[in-house]
C-alpha positions in Angstrom: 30.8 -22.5 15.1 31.5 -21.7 11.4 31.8 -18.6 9.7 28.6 -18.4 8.7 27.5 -18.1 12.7 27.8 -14.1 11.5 24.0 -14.5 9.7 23.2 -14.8 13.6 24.1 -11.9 15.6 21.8 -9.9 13.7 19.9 -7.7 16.4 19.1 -5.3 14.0 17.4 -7.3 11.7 15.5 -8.9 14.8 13.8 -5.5 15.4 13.0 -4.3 11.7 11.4 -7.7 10.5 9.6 -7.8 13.7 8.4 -4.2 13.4 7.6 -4.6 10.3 5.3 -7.5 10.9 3.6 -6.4 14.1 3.0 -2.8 12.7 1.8 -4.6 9.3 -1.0 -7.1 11.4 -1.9 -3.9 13.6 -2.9 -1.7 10.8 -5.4 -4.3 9.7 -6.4 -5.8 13.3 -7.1 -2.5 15.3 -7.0 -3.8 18.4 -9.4 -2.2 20.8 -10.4 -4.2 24.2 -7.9 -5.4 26.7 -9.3 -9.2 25.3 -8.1 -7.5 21.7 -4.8 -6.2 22.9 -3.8 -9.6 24.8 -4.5 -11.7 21.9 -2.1 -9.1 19.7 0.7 -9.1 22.3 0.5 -13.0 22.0 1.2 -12.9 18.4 3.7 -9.7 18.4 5.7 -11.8 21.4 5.1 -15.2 18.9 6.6 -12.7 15.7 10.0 -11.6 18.1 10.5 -14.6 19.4 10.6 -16.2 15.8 12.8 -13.3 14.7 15.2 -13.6 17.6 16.0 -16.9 16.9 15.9 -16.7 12.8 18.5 -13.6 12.8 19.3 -13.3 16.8 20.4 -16.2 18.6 19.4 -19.8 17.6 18.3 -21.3 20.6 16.7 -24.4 19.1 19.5 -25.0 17.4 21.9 -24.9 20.4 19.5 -27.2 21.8 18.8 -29.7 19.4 22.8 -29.4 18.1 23.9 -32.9 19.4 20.9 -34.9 18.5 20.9 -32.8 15.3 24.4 -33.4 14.1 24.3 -37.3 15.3 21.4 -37.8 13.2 22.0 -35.3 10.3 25.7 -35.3 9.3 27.1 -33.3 7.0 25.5 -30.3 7.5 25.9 -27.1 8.9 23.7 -26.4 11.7 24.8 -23.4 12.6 24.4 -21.4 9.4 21.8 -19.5 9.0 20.2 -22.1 5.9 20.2 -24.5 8.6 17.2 -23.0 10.7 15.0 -24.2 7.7 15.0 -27.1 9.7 12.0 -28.5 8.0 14.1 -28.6 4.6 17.1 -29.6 6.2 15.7 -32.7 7.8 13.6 -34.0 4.8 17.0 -33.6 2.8 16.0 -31.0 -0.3 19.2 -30.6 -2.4 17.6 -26.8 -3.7 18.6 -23.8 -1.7 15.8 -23.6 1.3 14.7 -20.8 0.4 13.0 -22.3 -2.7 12.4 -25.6 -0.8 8.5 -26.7 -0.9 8.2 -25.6 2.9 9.4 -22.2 2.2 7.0 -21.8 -0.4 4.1 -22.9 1.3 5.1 -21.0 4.3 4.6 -18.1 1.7 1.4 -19.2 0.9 0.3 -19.5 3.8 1.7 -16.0 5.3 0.6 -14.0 1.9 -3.1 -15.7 2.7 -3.5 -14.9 5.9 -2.5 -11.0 5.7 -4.7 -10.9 2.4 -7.4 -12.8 4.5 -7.1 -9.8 7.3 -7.2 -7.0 5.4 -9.9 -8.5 3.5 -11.8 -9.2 6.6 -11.1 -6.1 7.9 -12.3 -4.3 5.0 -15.8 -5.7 5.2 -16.1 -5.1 8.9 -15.1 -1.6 8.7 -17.5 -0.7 6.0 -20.1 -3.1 8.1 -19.3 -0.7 11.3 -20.0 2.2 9.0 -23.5 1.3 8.0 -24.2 -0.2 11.5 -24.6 -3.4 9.8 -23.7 -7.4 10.4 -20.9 -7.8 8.5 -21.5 -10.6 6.4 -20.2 -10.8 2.9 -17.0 -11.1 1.8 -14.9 -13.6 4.1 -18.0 -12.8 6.7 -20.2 -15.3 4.3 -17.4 -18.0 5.1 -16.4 -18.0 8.4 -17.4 -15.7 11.7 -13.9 -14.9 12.6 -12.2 -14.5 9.5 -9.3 -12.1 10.6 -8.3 -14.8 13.5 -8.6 -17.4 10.9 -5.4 -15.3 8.9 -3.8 -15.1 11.9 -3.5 -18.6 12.6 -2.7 -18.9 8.9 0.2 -16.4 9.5 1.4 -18.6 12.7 1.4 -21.6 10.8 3.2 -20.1 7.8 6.0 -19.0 10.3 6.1 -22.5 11.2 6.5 -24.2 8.3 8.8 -21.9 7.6 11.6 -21.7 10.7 10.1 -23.8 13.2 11.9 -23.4 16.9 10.9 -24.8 20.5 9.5 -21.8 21.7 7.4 -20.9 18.8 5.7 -24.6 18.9 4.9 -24.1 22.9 3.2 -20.8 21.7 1.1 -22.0 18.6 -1.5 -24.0 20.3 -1.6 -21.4 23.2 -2.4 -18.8 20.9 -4.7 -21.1 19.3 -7.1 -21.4 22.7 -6.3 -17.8 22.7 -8.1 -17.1 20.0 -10.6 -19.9 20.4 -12.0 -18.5 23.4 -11.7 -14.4 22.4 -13.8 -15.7 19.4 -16.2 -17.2 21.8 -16.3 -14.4 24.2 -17.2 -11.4 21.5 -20.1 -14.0 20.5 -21.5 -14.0 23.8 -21.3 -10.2 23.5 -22.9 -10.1 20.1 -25.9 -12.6 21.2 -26.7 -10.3 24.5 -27.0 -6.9 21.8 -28.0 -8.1 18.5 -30.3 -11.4 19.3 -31.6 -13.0 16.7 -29.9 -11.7 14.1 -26.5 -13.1 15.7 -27.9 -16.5 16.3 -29.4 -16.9 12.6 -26.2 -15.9 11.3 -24.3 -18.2 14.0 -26.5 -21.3 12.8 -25.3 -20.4 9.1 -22.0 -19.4 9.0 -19.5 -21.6 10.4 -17.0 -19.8 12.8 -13.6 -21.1 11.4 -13.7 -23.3 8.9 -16.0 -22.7 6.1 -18.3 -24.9 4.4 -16.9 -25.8 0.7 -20.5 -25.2 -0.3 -20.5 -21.1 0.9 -17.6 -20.4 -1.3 -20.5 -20.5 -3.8 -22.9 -18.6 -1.8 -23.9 -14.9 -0.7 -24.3 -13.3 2.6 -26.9 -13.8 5.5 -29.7 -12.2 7.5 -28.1 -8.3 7.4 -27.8 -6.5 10.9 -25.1 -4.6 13.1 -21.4 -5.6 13.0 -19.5 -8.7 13.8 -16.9 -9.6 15.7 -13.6 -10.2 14.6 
């Protein structure tokens, strides 16, 4: 290993950045229900196992080493600018950091927490009336603050893709799939029709281009995440 293994090593970087982030999406997501808590402690154990292996120990790398090198010579995999694997393997000349995957991992990171606080924003205020929450991101999508989640996850990716954090992604995507499905149920068996004229106007994930333009729908009692 070269000398620039010490960028790995890094334990306590490993704890801050993942502290950092968890504490950052729990001040925003609240959890509350054991469903609430599980889907968290997915993406908390998704956020520390992406920091273990970014500042830790580089486990895809280690893995991937012998295909890596016989495919990519003349590079350093084990130095820490080599677990931008996506700029590595596409061959940008630029430092990684400022490498188009990098910066849309940025984008997509910066959007989803912006898309969670903004979310969480409405619904609190929305809880605080005792009304459907349904403006702001709520006139888009149903499940706005699992939307910048997923936006988070996939910003991570893009980012500093390992083995472990591409088994997770689509788990945590049915994760959140059927939380957002089971807090519907929920809302339909105490709010009725309200719920259901809402459900058959808003899509739940991805919005309609056309509602960007739009308002709000049929007021009533808070929504789910």
């Amino acid at each position: 290993m070269s000398a620039e293994t010490s960028a790995y090593g890094l334990w306590g970087l490993v704890i801050v950045n993942s502290a950092i982030f968890i504490l950052f999406a729990y001040s925003f997501f609240k959890p509350r229900t054991t469903r609430d808590w599980r889907s968290f402690g997915a993406f908390s154990a998704f956020l520390l196992a992406l920091f273990t292996e970014m500042y830790g120990f580089p486990l895809t790398i280690y893995f991937l080493s012998g295909w890596l090198q016989s495919r990519f010579p003349g590079i350093d995999w084990f130095s820490h600018d080599a677990g931008h694997l996506l700029e590595m393997m596409f061959g940008w000349k630029a430092n990684p950091h400022f490498g188009p995957f990098h910066l849309l991992s940025l984008v997509l990171i910066g959007g989803g927490f912006v898309l969670i606080a903004a979310a969480w924003r409405v619904l609190h205020a929305a809880q605080q009336r005792g009304a459907l929450a349904t403006t702001g991101p709520y006139a888009h999508m149903r499940h706005p603050q699992y939307v910048g989640f997923i936006l988070v996850l996939l910003g991570f990716l893009a980012q500093w893709p390992t083995l472990l954090t591409l088994a997770m992604f689509p788990v945590l995507l049915v994760m959140y799939v059927k939380l957002a499905k089971s807090e519907e149920r929920a809302a339909i068996a105490e709010f009725g029709e309200a719920y259901l004229h809402y459900m058959a106007h808003v899509p739940a994930f991805i919005p309609r281009p056309g509602r960007f333009f739009g308002g709000g729908t049929t007021p009533g009692r808070a929504a789910p995440h």
